[in-house]
MDTraj code that builds the backbone (N, CA, C; nanometers):
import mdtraj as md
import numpy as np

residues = "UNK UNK UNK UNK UNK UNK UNK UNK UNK UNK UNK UNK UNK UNK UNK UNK UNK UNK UNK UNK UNK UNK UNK UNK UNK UNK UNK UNK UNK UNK UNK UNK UNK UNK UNK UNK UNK UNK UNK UNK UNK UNK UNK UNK UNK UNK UNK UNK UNK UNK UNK UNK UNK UNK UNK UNK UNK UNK UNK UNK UNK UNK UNK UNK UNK UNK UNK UNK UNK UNK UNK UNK UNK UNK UNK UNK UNK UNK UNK UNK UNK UNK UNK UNK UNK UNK UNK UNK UNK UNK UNK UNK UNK UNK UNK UNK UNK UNK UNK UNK UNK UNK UNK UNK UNK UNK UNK UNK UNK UNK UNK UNK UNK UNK UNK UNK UNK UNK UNK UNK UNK UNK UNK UNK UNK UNK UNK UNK UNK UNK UNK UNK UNK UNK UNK UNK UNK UNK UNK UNK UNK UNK UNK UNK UNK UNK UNK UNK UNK UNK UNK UNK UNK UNK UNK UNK UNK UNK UNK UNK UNK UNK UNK UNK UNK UNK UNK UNK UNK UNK UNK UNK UNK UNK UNK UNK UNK UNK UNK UNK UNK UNK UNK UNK UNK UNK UNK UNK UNK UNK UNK UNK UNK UNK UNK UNK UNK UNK UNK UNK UNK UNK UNK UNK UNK UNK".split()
xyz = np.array([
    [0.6609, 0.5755, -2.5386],
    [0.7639, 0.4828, -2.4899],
    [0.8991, 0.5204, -2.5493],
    [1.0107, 0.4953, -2.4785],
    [1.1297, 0.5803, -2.5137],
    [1.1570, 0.4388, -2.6391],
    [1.2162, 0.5026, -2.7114],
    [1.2633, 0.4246, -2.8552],
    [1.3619, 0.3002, -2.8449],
    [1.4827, 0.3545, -2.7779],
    [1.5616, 0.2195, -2.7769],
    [1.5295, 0.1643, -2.6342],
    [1.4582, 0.1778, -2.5302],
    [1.4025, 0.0352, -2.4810],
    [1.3452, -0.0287, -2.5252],
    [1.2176, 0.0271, -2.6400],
    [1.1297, -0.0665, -2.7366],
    [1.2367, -0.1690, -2.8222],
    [1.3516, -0.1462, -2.8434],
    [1.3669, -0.1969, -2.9487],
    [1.4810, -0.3394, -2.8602],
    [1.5699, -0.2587, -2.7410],
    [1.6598, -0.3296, -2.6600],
    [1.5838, -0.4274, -2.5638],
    [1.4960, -0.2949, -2.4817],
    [1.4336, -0.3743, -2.3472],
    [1.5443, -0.3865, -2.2175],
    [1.6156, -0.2858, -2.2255],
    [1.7306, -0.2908, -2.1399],
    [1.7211, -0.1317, -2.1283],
    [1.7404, -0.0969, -1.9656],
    [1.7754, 0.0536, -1.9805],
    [1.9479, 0.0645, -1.9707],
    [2.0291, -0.0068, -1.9384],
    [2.2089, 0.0284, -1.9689],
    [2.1850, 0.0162, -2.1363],
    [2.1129, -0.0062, -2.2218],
    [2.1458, 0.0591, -2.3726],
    [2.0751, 0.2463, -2.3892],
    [2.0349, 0.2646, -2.3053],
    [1.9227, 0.4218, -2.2959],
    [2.0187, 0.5181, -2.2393],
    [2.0804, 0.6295, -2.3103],
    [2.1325, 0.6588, -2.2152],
    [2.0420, 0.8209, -2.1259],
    [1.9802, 0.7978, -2.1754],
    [1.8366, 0.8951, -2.1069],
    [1.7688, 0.8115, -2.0009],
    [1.7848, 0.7088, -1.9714],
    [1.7519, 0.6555, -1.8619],
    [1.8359, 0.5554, -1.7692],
    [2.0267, 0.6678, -1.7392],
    [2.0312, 0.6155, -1.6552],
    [2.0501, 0.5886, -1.4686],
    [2.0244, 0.7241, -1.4535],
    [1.9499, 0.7038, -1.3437],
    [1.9132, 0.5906, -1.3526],
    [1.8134, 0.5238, -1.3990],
    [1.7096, 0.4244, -1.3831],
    [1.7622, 0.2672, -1.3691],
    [1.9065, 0.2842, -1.4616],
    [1.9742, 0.1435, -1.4409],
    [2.1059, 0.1864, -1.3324],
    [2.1612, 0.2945, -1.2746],
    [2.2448, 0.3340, -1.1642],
    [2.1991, 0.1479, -1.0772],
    [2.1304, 0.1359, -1.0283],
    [2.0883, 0.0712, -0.9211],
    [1.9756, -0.0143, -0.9511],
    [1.9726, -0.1361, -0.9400],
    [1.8366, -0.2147, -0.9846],
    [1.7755, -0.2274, -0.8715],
    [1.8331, -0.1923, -0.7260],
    [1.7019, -0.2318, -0.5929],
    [1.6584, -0.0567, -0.6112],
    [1.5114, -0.0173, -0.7124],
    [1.4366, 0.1201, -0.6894],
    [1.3991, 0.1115, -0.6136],
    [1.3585, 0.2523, -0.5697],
    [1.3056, 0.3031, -0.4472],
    [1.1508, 0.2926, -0.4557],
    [1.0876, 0.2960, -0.3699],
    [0.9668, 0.2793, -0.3757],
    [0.8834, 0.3531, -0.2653],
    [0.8004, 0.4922, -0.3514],
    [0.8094, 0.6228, -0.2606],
    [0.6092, 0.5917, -0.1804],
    [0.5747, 0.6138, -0.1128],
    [0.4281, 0.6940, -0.1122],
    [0.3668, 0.7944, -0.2265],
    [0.2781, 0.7919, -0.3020],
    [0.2403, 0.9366, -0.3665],
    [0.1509, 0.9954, -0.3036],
    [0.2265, 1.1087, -0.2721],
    [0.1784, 1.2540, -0.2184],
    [0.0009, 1.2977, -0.2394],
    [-0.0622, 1.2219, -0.3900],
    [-0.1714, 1.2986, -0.3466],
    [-0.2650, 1.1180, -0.3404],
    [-0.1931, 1.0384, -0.3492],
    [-0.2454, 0.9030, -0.3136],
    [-0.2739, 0.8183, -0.1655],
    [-0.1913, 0.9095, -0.1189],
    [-0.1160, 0.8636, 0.0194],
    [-0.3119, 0.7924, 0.1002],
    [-0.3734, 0.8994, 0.0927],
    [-0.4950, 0.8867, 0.1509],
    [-0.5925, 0.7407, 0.1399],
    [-0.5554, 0.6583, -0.0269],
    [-0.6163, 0.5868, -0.0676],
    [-0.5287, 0.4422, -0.0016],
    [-0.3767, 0.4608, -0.0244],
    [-0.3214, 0.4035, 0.0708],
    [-0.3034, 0.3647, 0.1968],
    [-0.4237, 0.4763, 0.2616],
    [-0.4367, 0.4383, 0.3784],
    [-0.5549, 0.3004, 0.3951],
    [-0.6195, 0.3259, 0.2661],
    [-0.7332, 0.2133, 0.3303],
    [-0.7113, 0.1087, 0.2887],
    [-0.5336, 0.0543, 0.3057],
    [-0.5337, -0.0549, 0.2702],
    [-0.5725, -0.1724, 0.3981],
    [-0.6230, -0.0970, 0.5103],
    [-0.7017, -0.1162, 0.5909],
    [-0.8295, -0.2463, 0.5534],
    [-0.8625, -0.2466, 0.4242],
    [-0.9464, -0.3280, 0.3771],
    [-0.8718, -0.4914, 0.3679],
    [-0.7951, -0.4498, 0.3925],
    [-0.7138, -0.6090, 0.3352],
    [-0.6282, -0.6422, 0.4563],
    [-0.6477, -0.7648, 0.4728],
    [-0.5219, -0.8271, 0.6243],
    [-0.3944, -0.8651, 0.5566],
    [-0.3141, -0.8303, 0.6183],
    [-0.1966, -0.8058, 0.5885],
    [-0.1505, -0.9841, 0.5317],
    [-0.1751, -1.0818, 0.6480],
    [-0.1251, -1.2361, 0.6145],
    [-0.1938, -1.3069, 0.5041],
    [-0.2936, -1.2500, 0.4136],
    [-0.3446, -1.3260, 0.3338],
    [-0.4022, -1.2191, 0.2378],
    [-0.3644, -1.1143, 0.2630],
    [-0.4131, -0.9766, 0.1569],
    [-0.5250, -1.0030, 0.1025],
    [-0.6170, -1.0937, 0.1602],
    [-0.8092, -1.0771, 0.1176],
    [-0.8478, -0.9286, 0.2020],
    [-0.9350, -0.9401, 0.0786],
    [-1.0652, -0.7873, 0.1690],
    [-1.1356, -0.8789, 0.2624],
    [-1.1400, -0.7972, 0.3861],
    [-1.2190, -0.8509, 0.4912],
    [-1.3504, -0.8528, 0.5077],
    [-1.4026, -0.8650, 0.3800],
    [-1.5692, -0.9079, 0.3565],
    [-1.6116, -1.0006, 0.4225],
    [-1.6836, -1.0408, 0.4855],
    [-1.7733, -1.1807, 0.4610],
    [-1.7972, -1.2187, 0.3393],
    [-1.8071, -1.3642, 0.2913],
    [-1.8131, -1.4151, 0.1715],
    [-1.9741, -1.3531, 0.1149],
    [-2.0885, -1.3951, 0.2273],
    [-2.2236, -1.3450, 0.1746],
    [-2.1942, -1.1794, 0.1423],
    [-2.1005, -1.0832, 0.2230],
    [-2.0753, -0.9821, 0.1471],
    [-2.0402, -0.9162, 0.0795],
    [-1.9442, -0.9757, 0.0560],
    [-1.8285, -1.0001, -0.0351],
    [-1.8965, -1.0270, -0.2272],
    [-2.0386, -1.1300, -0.2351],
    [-2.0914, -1.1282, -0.3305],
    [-2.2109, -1.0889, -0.3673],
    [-2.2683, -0.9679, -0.2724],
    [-2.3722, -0.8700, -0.3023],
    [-2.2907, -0.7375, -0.3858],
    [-2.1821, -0.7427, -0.3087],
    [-2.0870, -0.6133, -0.3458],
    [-2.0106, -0.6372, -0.4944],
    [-1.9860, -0.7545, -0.4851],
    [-1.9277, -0.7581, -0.6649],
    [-2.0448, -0.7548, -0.7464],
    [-2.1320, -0.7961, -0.6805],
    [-2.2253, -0.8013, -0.8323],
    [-2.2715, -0.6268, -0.8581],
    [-2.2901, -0.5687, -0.7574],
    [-2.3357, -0.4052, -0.7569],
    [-2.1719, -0.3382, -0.8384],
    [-2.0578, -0.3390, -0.7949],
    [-1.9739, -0.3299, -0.8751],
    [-1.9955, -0.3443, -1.0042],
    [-2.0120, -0.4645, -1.0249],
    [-2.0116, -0.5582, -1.2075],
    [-2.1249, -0.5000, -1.2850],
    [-2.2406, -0.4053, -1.1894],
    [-2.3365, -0.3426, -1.2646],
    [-2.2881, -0.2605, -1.3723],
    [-2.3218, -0.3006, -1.5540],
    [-2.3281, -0.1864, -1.6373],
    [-2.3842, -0.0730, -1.6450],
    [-2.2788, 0.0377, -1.6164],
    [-2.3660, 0.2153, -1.6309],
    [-2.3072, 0.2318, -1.5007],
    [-2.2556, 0.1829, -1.4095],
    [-2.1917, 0.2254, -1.2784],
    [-2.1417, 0.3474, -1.2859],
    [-2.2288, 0.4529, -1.2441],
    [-2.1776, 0.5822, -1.2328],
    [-2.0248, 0.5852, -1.1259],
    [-1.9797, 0.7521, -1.1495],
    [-1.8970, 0.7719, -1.0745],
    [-1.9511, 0.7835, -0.8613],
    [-2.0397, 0.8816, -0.8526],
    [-2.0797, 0.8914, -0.7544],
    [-2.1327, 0.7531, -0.6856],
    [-2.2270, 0.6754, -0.7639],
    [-2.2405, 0.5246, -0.7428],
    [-2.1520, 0.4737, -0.6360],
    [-2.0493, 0.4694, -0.7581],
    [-1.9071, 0.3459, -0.7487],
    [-1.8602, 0.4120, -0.5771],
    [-1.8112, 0.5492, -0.5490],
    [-1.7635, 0.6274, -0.4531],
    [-1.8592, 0.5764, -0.3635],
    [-1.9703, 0.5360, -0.3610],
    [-2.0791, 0.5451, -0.2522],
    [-2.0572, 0.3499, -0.1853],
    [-2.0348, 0.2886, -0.3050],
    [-2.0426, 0.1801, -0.2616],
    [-1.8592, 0.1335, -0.2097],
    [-1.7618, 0.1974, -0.2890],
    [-1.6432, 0.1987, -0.2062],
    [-1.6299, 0.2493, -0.0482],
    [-1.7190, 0.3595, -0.0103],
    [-1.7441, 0.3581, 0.1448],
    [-1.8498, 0.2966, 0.2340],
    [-1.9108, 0.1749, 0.1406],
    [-1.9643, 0.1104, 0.2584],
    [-1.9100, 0.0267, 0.2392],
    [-1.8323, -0.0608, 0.1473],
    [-1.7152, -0.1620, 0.1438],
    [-1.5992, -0.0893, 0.2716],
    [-1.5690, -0.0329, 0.2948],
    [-1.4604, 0.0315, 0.4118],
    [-1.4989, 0.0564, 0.5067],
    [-1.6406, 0.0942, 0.4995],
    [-1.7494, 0.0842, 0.6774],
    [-1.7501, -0.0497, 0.6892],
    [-1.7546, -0.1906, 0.6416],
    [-1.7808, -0.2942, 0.6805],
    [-1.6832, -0.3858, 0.7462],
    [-1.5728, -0.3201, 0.6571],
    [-1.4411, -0.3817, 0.6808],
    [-1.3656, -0.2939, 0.8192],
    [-1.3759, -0.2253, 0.8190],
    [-1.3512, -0.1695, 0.9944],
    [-1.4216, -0.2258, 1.1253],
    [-1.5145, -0.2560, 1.0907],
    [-1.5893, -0.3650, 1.1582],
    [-1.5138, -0.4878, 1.2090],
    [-1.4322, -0.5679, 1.1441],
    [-1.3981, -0.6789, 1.1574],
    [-1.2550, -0.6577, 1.1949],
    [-1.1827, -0.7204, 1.3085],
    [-1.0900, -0.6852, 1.4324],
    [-0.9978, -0.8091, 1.4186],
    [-1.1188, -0.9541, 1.3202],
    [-1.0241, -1.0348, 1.2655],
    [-1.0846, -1.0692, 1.1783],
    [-0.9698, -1.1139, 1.0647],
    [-0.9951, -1.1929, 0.9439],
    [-1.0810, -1.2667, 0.9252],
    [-1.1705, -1.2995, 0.8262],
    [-1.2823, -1.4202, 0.8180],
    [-1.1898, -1.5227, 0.7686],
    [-1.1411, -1.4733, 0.6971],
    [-1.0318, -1.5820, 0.5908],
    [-0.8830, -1.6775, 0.6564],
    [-0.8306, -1.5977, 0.7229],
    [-0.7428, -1.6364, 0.7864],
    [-0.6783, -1.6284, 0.9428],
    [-0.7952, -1.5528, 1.0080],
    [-0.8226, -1.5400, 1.1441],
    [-0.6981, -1.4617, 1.2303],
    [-0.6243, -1.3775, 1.1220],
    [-0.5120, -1.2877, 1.1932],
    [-0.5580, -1.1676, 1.2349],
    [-0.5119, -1.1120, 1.3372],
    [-0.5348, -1.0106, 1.4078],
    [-0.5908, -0.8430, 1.2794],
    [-0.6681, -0.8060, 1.2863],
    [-0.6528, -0.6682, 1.2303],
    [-0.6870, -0.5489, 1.2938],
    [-0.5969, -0.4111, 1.2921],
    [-0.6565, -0.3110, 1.3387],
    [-0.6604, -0.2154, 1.2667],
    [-0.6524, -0.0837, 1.3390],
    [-0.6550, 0.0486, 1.2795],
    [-0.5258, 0.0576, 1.2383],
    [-0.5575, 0.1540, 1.0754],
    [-0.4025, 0.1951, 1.0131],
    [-0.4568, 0.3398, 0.9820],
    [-0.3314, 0.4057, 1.0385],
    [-0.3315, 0.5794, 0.9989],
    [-0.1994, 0.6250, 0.9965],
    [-0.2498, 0.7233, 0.9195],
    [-0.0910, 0.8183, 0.9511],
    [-0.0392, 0.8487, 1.0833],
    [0.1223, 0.8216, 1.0644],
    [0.1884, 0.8490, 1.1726],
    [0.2962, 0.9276, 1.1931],
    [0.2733, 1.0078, 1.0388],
    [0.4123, 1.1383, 1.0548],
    [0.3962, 1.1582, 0.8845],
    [0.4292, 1.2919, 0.8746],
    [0.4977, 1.2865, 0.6540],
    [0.5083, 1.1536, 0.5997],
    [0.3955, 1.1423, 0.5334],
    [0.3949, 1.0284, 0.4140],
    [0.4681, 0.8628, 0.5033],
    [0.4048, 0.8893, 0.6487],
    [0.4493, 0.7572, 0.7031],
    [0.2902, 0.7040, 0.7547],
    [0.3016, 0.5394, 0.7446],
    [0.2018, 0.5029, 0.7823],
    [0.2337, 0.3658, 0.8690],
    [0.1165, 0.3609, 0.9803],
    [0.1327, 0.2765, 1.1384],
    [-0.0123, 0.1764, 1.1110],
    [0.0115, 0.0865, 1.1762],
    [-0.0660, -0.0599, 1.1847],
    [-0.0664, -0.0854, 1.3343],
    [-0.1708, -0.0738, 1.3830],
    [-0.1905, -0.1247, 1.5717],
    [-0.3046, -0.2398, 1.4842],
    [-0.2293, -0.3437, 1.4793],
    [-0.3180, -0.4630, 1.4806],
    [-0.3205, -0.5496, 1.6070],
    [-0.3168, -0.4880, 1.7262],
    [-0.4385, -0.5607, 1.8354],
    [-0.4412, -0.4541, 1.9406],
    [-0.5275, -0.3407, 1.8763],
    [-0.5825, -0.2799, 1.9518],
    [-0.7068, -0.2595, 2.0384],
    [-0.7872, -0.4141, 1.9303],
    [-0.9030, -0.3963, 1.9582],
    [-0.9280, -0.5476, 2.0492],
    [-0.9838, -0.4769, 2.2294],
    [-0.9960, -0.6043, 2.3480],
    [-0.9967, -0.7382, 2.2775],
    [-1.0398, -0.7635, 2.1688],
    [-1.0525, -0.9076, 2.1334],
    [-0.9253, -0.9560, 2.0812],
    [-0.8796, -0.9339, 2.0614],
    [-0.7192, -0.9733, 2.0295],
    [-0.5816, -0.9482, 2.1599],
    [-0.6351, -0.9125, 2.2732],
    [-0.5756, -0.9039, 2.4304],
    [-0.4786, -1.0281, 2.3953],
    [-0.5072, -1.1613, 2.3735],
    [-0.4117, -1.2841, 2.4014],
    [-0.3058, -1.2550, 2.2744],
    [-0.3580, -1.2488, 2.1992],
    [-0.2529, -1.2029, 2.0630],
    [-0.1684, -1.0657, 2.1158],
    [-0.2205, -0.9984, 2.1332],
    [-0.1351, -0.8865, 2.1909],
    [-0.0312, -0.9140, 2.2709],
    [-0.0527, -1.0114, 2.3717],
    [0.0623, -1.0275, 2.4503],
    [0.1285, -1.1173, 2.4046],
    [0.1350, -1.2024, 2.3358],
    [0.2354, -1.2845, 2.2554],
    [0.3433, -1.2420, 2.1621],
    [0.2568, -1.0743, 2.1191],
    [0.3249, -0.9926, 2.0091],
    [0.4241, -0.9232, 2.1144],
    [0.3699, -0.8700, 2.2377],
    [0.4796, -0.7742, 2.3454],
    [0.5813, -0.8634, 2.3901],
    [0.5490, -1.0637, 2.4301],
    [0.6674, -1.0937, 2.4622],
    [0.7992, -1.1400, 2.3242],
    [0.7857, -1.0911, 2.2257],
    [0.8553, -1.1061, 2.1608],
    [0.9684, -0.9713, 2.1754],
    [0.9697, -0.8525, 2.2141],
    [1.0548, -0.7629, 2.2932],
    [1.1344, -0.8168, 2.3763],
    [1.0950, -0.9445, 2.4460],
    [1.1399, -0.9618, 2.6023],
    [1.2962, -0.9507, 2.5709],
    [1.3782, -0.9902, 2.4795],
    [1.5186, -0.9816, 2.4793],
    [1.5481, -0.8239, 2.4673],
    [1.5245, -0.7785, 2.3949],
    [1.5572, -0.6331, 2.3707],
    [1.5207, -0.4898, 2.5281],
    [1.4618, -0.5543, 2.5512],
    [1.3713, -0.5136, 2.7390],
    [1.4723, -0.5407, 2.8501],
    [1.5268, -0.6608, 2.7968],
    [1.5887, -0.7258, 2.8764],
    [1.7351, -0.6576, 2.8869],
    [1.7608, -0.5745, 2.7549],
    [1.8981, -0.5378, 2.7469],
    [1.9044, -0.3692, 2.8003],
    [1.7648, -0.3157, 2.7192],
    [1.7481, -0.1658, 2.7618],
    [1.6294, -0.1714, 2.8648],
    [1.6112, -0.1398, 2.9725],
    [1.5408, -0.1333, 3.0528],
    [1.4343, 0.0069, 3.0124],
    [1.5144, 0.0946, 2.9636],
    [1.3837, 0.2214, 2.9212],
    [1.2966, 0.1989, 2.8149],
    [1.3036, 0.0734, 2.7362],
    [1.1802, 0.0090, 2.6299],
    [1.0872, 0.0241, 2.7095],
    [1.1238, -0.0999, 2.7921],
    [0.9611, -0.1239, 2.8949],
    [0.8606, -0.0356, 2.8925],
    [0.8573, 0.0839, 2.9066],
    [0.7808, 0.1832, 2.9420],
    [0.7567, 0.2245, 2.8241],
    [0.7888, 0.2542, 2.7022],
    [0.7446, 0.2514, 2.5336],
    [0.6248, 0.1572, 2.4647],
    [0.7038, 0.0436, 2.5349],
    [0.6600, -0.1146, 2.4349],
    [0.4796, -0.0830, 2.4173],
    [0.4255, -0.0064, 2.5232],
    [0.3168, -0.0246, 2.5346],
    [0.2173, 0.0771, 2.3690],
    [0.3069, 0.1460, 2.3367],
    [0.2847, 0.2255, 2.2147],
    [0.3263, 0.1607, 2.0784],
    [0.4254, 0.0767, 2.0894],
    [0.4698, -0.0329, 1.9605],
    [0.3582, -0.0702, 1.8519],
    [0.4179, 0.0207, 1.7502],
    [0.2702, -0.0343, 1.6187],
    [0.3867, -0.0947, 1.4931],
    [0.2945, -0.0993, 1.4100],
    [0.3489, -0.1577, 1.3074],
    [0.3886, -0.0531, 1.1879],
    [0.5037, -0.0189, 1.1764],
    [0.5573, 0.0349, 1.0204],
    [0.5105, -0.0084, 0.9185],
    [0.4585, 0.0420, 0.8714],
    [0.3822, 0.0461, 0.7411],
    [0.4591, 0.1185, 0.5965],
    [0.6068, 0.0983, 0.5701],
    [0.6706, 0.1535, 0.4805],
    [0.6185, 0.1291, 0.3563],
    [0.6068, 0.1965, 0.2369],
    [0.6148, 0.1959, 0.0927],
    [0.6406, 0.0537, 0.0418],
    [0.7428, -0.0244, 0.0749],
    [0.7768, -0.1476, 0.0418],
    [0.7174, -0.2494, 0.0734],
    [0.6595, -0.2428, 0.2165],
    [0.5636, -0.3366, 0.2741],
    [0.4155, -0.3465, 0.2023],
    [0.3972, -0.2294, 0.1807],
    [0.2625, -0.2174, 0.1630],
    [0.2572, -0.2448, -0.0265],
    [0.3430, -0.2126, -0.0882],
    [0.3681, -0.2522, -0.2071],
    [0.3687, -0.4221, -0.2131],
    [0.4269, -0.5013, -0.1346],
    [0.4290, -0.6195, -0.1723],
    [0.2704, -0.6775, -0.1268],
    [0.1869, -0.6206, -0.0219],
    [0.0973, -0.6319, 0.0226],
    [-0.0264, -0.5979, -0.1023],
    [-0.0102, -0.4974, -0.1642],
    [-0.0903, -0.4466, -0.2782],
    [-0.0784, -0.5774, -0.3587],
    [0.0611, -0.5882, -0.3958],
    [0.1126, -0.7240, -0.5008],
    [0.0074, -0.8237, -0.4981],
    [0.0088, -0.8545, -0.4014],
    [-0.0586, -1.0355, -0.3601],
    [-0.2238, -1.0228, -0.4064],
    [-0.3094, -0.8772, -0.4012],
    [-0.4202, -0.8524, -0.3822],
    [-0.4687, -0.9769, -0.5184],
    [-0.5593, -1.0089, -0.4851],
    [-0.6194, -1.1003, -0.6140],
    [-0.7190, -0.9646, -0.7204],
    [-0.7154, -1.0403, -0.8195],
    [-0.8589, -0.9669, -0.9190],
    [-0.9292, -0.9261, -0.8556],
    [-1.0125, -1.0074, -0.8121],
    [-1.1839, -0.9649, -0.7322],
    [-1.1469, -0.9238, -0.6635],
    [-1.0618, -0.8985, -0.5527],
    [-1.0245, -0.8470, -0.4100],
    [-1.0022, -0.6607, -0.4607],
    [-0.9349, -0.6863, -0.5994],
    [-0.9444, -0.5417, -0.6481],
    [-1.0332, -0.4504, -0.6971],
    [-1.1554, -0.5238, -0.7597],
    [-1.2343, -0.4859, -0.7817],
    [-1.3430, -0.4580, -0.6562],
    [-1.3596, -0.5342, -0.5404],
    [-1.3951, -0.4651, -0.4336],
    [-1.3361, -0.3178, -0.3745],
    [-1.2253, -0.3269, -0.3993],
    [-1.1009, -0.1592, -0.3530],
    [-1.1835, -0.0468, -0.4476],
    [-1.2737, -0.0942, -0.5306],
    [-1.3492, 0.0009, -0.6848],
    [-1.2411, 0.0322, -0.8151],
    [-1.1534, -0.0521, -0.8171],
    [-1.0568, -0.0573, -0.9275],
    [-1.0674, -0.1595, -0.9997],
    [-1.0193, -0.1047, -1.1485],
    [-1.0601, -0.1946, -1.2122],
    [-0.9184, -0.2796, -1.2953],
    [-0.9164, -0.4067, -1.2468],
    [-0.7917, -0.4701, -1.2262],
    [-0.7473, -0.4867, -1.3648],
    [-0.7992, -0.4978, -1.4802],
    [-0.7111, -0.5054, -1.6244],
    [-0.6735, -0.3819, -1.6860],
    [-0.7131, -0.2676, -1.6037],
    [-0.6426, -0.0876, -1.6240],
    [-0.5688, -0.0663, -1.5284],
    [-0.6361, -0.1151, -1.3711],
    [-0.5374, -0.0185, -1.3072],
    [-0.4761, -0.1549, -1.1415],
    [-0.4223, -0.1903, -1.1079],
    [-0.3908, -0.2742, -1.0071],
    [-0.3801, -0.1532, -0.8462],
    [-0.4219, -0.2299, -0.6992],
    [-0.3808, -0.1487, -0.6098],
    [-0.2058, -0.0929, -0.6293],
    [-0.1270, -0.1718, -0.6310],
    [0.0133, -0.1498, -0.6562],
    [0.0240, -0.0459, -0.7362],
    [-0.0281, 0.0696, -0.8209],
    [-0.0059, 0.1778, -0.9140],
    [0.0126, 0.2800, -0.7998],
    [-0.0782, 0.2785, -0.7151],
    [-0.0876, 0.4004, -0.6444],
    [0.0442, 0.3942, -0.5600],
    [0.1084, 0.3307, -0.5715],
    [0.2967, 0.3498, -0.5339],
    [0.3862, 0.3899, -0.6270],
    [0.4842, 0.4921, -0.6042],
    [0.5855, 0.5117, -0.7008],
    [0.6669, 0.4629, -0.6662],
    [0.6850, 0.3872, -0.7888],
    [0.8233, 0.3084, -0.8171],
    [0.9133, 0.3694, -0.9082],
    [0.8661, 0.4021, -1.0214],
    [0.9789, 0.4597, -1.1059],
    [0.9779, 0.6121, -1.1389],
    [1.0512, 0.6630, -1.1616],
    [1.1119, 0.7712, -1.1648],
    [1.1274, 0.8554, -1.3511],
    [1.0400, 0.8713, -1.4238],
    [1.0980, 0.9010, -1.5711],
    [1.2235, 1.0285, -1.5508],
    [1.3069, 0.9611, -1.6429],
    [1.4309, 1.0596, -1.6976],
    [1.4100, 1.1114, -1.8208],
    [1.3794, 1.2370, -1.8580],
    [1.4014, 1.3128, -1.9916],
    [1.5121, 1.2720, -2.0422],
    [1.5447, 1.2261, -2.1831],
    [1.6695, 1.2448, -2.2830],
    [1.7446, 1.3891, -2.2179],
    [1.8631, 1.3818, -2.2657],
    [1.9391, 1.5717, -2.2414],
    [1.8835, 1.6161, -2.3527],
    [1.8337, 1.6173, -2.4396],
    [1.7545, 1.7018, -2.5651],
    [1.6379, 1.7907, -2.4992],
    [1.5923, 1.7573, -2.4355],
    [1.4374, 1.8072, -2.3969],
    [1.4596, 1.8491, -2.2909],
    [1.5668, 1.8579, -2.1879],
    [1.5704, 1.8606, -2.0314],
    [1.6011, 2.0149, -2.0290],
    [1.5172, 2.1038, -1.9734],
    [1.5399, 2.2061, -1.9403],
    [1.6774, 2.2536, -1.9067],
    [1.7360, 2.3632, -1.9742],
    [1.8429, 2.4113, -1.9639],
    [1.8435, 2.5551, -1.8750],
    [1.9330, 2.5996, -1.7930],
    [1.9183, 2.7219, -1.7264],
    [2.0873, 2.7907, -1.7508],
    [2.0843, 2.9116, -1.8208],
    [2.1685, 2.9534, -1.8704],
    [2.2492, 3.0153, -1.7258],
    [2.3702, 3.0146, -1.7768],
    [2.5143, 3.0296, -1.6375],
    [2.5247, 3.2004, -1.7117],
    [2.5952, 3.2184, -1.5826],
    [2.6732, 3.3936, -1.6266],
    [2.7814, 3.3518, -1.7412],
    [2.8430, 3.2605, -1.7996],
    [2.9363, 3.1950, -1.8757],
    [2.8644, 3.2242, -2.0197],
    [2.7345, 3.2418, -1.9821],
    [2.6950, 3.2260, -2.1323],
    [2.6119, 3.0821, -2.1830],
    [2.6548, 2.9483, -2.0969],
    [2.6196, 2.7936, -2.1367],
    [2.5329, 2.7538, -2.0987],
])
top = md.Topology()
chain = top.add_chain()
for i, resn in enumerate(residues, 1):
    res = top.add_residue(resn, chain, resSeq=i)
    for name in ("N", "CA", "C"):
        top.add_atom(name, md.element.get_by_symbol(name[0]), res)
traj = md.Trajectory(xyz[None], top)
């Protein structure tokens, strides 16, 4: 831990970290080799960020979790039938909002078609007439609207991680007093002191 935040708790006293106080709204990136795990935030509905278990499944699966000696391969085996089950379900048990498929939809971007699936048809069209003004102004939407998914930015999905409860995390196979879903987002950025920061010598000599 850098020394005078321990002691301040302020980064405008650091001056090795300030980048970090430049701007207090940080950025908040995808990680590159996380991105994948981020995708299955698929497990969780967006309006109430529960895992889309059934409750009876929901407590076969924690207790196999909560098993002492839980190997690695184990744990991996039972995190993909927790994500086979939850693809299954098109809506929420908990709060009965629409859910669909989430995948990548370009470099470190990710898309939400939550009513793709026939059972959500009436929800779907309630979601398309909310365009009607914007349709109304550009006539070449119309013919798009029918592809309209949901942005899934870094920020969204960060506040979405946020809300996850304990147990809801420990279903994801994480273990919530080491590691929270929200880690697997970068938020901050470390700055080296100028002491340690690699120097590359000029034709000047400096």
């Amino acid at each position: 831990m850098c020394w005078t935040l321990r002691i301040h708790q302020a980064y405008p006293t650091c001056f090795s970290h300030w980048l970090l106080s430049a701007n207090d709204q940080h950025a908040v990136l995808y990680l590159q080799g996380k991105l994948s795990w981020s995708l299955n935030h698929q497990l969780t509905v967006q309006s109430c960020a529960r895992c889309l278990l059934l409750p009876t499944e929901r407590a076969g699966f924690l207790k196999r979790f909560r098993r002492p000696g839980l190997e690695g391969l184990q744990r991996n085996h039972l995190a993909k039938s927790v994500l086979s089950s939850c693809k299954k379900r098109n809506t929420c048990p908990w709060c009965e909002a629409p859910n669909g498929i989430v995948k990548r939809s370009g470099t470190m971007k990710i898309s939400h078609e939550p009513y793709r699936a026939s059972k959500n048809a009436t929800a779907k069209e309630e979601y398309l007439q909310g365009f009607g003004t914007a349709v109304a102004e550009n006539k070449a939407l119309g013919m798009h609207l029918s592809k309209a998914v949901e942005d899934m930015n870094p920020l969204k999905v960060l506040e979405l991680f946020k809300r996850v409860s304990a147990e809801d995390a420990e279903l994801l196979s994480l273990h919530p007093d080491i590691g929270r879903p929200e880690d697997y987002i970068w938020q901050y950025i470390s700055v080296p002191p100028p002491c340690i920061r690699p120097s590359v010598a000029s034709e000047a000599g400096k």
